[in-house]
C-alpha positions as CSV (number, residue, x, y, z in Angstrom):
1,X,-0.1,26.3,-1.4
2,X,0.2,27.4,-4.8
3,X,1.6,25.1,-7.4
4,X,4.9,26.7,-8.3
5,X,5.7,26.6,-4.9
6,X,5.6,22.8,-5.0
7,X,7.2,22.7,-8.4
8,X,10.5,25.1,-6.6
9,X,10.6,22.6,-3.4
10,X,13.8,20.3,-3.2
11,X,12.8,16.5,-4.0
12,X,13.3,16.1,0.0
13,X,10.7,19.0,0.4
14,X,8.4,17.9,-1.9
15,X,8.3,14.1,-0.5
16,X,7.6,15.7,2.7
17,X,4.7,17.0,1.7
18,X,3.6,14.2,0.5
19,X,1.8,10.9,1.4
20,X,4.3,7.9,1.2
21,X,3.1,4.3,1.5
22,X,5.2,1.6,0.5
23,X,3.7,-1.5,-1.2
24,X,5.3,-5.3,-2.5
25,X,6.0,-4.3,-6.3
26,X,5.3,-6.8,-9.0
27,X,7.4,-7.7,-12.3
28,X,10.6,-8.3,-12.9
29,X,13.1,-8.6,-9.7
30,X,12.8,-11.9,-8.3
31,X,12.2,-12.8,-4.8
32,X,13.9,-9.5,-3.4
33,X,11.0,-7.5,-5.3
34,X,8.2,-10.0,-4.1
35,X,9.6,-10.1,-0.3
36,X,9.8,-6.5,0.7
37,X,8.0,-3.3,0.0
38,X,10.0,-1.3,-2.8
39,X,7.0,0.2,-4.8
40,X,6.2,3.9,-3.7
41,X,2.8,5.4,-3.6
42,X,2.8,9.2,-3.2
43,X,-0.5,11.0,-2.4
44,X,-0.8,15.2,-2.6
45,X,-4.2,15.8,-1.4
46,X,-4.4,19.6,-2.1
47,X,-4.4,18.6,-5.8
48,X,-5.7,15.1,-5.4
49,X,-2.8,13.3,-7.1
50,X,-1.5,10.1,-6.6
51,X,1.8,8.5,-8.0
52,X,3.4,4.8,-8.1
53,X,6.6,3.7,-8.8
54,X,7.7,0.0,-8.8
55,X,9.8,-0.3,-11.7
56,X,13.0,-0.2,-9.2
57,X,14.6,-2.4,-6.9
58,X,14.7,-0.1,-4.2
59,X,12.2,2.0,-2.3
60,X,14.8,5.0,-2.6
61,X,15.4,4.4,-6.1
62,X,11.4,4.1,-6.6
63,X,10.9,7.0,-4.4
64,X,13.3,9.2,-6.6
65,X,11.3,8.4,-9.7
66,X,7.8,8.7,-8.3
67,X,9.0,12.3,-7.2
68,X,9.8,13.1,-10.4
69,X,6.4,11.9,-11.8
70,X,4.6,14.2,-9.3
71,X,6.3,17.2,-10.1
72,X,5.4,16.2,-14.1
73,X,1.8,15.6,-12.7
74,X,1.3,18.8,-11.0
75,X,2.6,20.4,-14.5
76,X,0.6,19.0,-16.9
77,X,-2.8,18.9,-14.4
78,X,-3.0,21.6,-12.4
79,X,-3.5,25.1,-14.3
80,X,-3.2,28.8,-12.7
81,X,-3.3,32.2,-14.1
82,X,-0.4,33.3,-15.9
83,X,2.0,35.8,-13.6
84,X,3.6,38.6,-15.1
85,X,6.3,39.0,-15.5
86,X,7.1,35.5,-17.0
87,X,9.8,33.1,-15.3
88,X,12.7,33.7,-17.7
89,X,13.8,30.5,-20.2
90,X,15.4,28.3,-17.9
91,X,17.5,26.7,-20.3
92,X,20.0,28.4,-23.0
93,X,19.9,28.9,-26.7
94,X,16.8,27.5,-27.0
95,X,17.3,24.1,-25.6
96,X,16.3,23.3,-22.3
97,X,16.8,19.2,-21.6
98,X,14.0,17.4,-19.6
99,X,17.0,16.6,-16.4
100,X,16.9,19.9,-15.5
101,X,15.7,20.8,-12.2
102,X,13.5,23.5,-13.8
103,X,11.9,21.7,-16.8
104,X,8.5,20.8,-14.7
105,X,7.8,24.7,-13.7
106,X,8.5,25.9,-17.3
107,X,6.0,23.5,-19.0
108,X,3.3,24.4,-16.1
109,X,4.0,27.9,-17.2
110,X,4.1,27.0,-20.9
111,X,0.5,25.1,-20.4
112,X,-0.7,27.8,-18.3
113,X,-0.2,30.1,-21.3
114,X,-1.3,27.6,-23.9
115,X,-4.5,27.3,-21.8
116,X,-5.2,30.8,-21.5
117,X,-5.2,30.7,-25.6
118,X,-7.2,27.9,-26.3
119,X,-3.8,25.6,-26.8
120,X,-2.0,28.2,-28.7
121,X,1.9,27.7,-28.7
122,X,2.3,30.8,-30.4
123,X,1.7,32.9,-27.3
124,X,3.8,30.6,-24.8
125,X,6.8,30.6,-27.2
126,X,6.8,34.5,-27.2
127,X,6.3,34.6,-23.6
128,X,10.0,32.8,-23.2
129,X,11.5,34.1,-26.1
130,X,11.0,30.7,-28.4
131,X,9.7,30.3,-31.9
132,X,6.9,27.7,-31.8
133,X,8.8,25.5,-33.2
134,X,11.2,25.4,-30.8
135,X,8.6,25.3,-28.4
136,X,7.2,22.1,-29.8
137,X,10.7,20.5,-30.3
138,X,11.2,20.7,-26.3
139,X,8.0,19.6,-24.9
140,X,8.2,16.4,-27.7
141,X,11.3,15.6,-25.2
142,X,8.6,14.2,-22.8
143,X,6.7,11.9,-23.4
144,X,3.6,13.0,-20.9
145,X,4.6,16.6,-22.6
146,X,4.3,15.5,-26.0
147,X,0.9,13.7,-24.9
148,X,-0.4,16.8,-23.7
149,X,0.7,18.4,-25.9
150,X,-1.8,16.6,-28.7
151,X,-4.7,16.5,-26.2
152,X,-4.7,20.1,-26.0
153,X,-4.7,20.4,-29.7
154,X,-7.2,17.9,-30.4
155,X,-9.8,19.5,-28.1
156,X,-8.9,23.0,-29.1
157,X,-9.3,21.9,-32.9
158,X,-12.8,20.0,-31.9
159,X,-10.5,17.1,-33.3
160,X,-11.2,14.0,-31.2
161,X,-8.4,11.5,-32.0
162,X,-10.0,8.3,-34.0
163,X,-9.6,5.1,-33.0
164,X,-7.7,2.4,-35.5
């Protein structure tokens, strides 16, 4: 299955096609957290990914976020050819906020660009109808966007960042 098609699924289709296995969390939450199995562990083979979540109290609450962090993980990792025509800007006025539903297929497509041209925003801006800039400004919303986001920039420069 292609990637996009993951990123489209519902967060009910998407855990189904998933691993789950539950595991005790540590850290904060008392006896509650250390008694009962409320961290999430979620495994898509195809791409070899593998999420936790344990910050919550719940396993539906944990499950929620770990969904979240594999649609982010199958943006930011897994690359494709660029379709044409491009996915119009799922967001208005040039603002798209990281909630929405559609955020994690526009920044595979806006990485998917960048990668074609060597980490060029440029490009992936035009592509949606953005100035870089306003490129930028959106994927700094994230921080695993942001991240990427400099990675990309320090390889493509031959930059390697320096440690302090």
């Amino acid at each position: 299955m292609h990637r996009d098609t993951y990123l489209k699924m519902s967060l009910d289709q998407l855990l189904g096609a998933c691993t789950l296995k539950g595991f005790q969390g540590s850290g904060p939450g008392g006896q509650h957290r250390n008694k009962t199995n409320t961290g999430v562990q979620l495994t898509l083979r195809e791409y070899n990914l593998e999420i936790k979540s344990s910050e919550g109290r719940s396993a539906k609450e944990n499950k929620v976020h770990a969904l979240h962090r594999m649609q982010m993980a199958l943006a930011l990792k897994v690359r494709e050819t660029p379709q044409e025509p491009e996915m119009p800007f799922p967001g208005s006025n040039g603002h798209i906020q990281t909630s929405n539903p559609l955020f994690p297929l526009f920044v595979a497509h806006v990485f998917d660009r960048m990668a074609q041209k060597n980490g060029d925003t440029k490009e992936a801006a035009k592509a949606f109808g953005l100035s870089p800039s306003a490129l930028v400004k959106i994927l700094r919303q994230s921080k695993p966007c942001a991240e990427k986001l400099q990675s990309s920039r320090n390889h493509n420069s031959g930059n390697q960042p320096q440690d302090s």
